[in-house]
DRENTOR-232471 format. One record per residue (C-alpha): residue in one letter; z, y, x. Coordinates in steps of 0.05 Angstrom, whole numbers, padded with zeros to 5 digits, always signed. Layout:
<sites>
aZYX
...
</sites>
This chain:
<sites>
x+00057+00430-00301
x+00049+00357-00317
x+00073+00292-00284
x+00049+00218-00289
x+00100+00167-00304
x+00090+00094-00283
x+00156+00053-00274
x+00169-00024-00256
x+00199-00056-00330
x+00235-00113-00286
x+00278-00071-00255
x+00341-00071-00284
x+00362+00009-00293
x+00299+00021-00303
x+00312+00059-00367
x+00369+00102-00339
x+00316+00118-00286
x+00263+00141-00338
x+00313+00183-00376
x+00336+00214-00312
x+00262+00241-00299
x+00254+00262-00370
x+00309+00303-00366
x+00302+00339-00296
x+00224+00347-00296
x+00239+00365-00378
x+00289+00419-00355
x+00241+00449-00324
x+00184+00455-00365
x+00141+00401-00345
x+00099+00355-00398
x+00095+00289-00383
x+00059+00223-00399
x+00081+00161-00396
x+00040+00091-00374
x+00033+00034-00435
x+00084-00002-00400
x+00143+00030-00401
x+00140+00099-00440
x+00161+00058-00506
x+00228+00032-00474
x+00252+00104-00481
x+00206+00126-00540
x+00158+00162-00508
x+00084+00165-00524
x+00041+00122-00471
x-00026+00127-00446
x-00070+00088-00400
x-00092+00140-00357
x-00025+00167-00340
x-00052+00205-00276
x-00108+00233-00311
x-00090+00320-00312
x-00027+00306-00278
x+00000+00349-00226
x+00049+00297-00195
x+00053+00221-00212
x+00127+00185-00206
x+00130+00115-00195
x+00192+00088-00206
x+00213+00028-00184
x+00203+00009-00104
x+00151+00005-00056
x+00108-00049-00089
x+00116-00017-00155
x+00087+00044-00116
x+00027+00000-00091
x+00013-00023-00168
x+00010+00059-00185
x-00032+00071-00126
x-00080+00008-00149
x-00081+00032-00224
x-00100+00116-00206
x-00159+00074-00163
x-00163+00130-00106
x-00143+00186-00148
x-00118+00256-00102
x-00057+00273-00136
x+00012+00267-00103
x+00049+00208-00119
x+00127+00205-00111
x+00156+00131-00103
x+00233+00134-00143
x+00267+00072-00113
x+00311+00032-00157
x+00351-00008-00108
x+00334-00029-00043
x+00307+00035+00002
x+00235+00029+00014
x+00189+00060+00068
x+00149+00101+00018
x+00192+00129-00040
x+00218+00195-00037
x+00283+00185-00059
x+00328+00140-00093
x+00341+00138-00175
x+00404+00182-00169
x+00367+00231-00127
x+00311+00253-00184
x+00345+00317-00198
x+00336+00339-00126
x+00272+00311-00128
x+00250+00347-00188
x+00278+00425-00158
x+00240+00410-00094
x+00172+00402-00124
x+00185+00453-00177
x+00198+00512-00119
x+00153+00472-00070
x+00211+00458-00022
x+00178+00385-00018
x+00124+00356+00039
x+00058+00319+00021
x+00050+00275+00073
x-00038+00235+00086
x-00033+00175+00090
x-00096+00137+00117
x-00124+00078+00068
x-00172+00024+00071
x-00236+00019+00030
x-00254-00055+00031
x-00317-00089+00006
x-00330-00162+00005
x-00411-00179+00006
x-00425-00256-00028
x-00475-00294-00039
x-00532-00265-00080
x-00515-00181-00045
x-00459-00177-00107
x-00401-00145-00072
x-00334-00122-00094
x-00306-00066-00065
x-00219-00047-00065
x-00183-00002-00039
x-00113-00009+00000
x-00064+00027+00023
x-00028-00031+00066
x-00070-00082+00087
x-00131-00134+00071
x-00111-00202+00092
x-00153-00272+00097
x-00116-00325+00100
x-00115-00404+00094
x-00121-00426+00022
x-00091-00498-00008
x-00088-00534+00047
x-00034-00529+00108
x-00081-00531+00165
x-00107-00472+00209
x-00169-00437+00190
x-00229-00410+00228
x-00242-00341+00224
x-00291-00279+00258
x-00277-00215+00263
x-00334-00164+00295
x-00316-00085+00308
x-00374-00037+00298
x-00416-00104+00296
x-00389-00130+00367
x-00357-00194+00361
x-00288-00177+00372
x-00255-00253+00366
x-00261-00324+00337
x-00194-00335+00307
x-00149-00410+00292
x-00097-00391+00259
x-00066-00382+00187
x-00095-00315+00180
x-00118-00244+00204
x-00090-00178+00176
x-00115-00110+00176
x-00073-00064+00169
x-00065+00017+00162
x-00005+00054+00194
x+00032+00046+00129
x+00009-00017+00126
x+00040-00039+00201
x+00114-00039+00172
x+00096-00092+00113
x+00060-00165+00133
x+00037-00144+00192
x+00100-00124+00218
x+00127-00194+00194
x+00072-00225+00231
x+00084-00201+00292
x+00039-00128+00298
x+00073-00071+00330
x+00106-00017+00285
x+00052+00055+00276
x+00075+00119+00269
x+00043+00141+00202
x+00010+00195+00227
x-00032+00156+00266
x-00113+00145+00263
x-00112+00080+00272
x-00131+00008+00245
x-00081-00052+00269
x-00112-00125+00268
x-00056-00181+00269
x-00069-00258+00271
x-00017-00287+00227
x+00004-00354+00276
x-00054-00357+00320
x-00067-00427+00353
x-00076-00394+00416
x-00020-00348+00457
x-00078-00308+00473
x-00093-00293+00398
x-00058-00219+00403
x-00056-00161+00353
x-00104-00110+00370
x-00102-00028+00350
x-00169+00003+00337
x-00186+00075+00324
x-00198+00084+00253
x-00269+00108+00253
x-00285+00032+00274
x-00320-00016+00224
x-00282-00083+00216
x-00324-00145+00191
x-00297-00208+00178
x-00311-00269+00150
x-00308-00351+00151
x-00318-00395+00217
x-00368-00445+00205
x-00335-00507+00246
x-00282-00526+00206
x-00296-00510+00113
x-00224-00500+00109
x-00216-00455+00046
x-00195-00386+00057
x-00168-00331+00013
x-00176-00265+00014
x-00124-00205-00017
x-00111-00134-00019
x-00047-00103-00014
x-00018-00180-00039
x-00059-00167-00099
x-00132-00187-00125
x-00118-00259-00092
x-00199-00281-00091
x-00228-00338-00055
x-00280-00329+00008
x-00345-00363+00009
x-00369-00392+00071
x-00429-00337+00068
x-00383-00287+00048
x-00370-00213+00097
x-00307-00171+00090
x-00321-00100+00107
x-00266-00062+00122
x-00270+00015+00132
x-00226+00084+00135
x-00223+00105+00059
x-00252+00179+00047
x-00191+00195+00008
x-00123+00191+00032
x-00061+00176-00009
x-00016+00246-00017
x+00051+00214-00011
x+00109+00268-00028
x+00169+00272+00024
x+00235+00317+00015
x+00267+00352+00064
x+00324+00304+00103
x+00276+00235+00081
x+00237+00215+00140
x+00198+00158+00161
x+00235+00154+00228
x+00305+00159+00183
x+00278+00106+00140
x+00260+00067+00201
x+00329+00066+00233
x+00367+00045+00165
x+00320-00015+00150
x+00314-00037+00217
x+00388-00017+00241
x+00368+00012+00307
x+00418+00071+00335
x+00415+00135+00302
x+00445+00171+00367
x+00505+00207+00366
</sites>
């Protein structure tokens, strides 16, 4: 068997992490490879395409260190399991001093590969040049240099939908609905869910409410034309661009969902309760 190895080098015991997974996954048999970044902090060979023939990828780090893995495999199918170095996070499997567990579960298979649902996003400009991303959280357009509100349109299945004054409009995933659009205001979605979430991020209007879609829909947005104000576009809080007026933001259900690996006793709605602090019963 062979595992991927991508790891955050900010984080502090990040090398005590790395040699932790060397050592259970080595145990075991497993080869691994290690991304350019990191494998050389604990003398390990490196290569790019650290997914590439892997049978499990590790991120280590937290949940946006799992996004940057996610990014870099660019819609690859093979399980990822997010190692969290600190803070607990919504999508890693366990935490640093669990990778021993981690490592026995997937070994015997006593481990869960959970879909989840991501985006595939393609912005159209001028000239039919388009750019196409892919994210597992959310695309976001959003007011650029200046303070003021922007203008934006969204259209669903090529229905208008809304014209929007406000700082922003997210769409979000499932995964997605506990990250900015949670913080603007959308409603938390079970992750097993097949659905889209659109979120103004402080709409003028009281009327300007988040809306949940089924995600089969076909989400288009793109600039008012009343007001110029700049707007940005970004994926996943990465690949910050910015939107011409002419541009269109197409916004889909990816094909291929991430595999996101879950052990036994770590669930989203345990995760939920701790970061949240709601009652746990009892």
């Amino acid at each position: 068997m062979r595992l991927g190895v991508f790891a955050n080098p900010r984080k502090a015991d990040v090398k005590l992490a790395m040699t932790r997974v060397r050592e259970a996954f080595g145990r075991l048999g497993w080869e691994m490879q290690w991304d350019v970044e990191t494998g050389g902090l604990i003398g390990e060979p490196t290569t790019e395409a650290f997914w590439e023939g892997a049978d499990l990828v590790v991120s280590l780090g937290g949940d946006g260190t799992l996004l940057e893995t996610i990014h870099r495999m660019g819609g690859c199918p093979v399980p990822v399991a997010g190692v969290n170095i600190g803070r607990l996070g919504f999508l890693t499997a366990c935490q640093d001093e669990e990778v021993e567990e981690l490592a026995e579960a997937v070994n015997s298979g006593q481990h869960t590969v959970m879909e989840r649902s991501m985006l595939e996003v393609t912005m159209f400009e001028d000239g039919g040049k388009k750019r196409q991303f892919i994210a597992l959280n959310e695309v976001v357009l959003m007011r650029g240099e200046t303070g003021r509100l922007v203008s934006l349109e969204a259209r669903v299945d090529g229905e208008l939908l809304n014209q929007y004054r406000a700082d922003g409009l997210i769409v979000a995933t499932p995964t997605g609905s506990t990250a900015y659009s949670l913080a603007a205001g959308g409603p938390l979605v079970g992750p097993r869910a097949n659905v889209m979430v659109v979120t103004p991020i402080c709409p003028h209007s009281l009327s300007g409410r988040p809306l949940i879609l089924g995600d089969d829909s076909e989400v288009e947005l793109l600039p008012g034309s009343d007001d110029g104000e700049p707007l940005l576009f970004t994926v996943d809080g990465r690949d910050i661009l910015r939107v011409a007026p002419d541009s269109v933001v197409r916004v889909v259900k990816a094909a291929c969902p991430l595999r996101l690996v879950r052990l036994s006793g770590h669930s989203f709605y345990e995760t939920l309760r701790q970061k949240l602090k709601w009652s746990g019963g009892g």
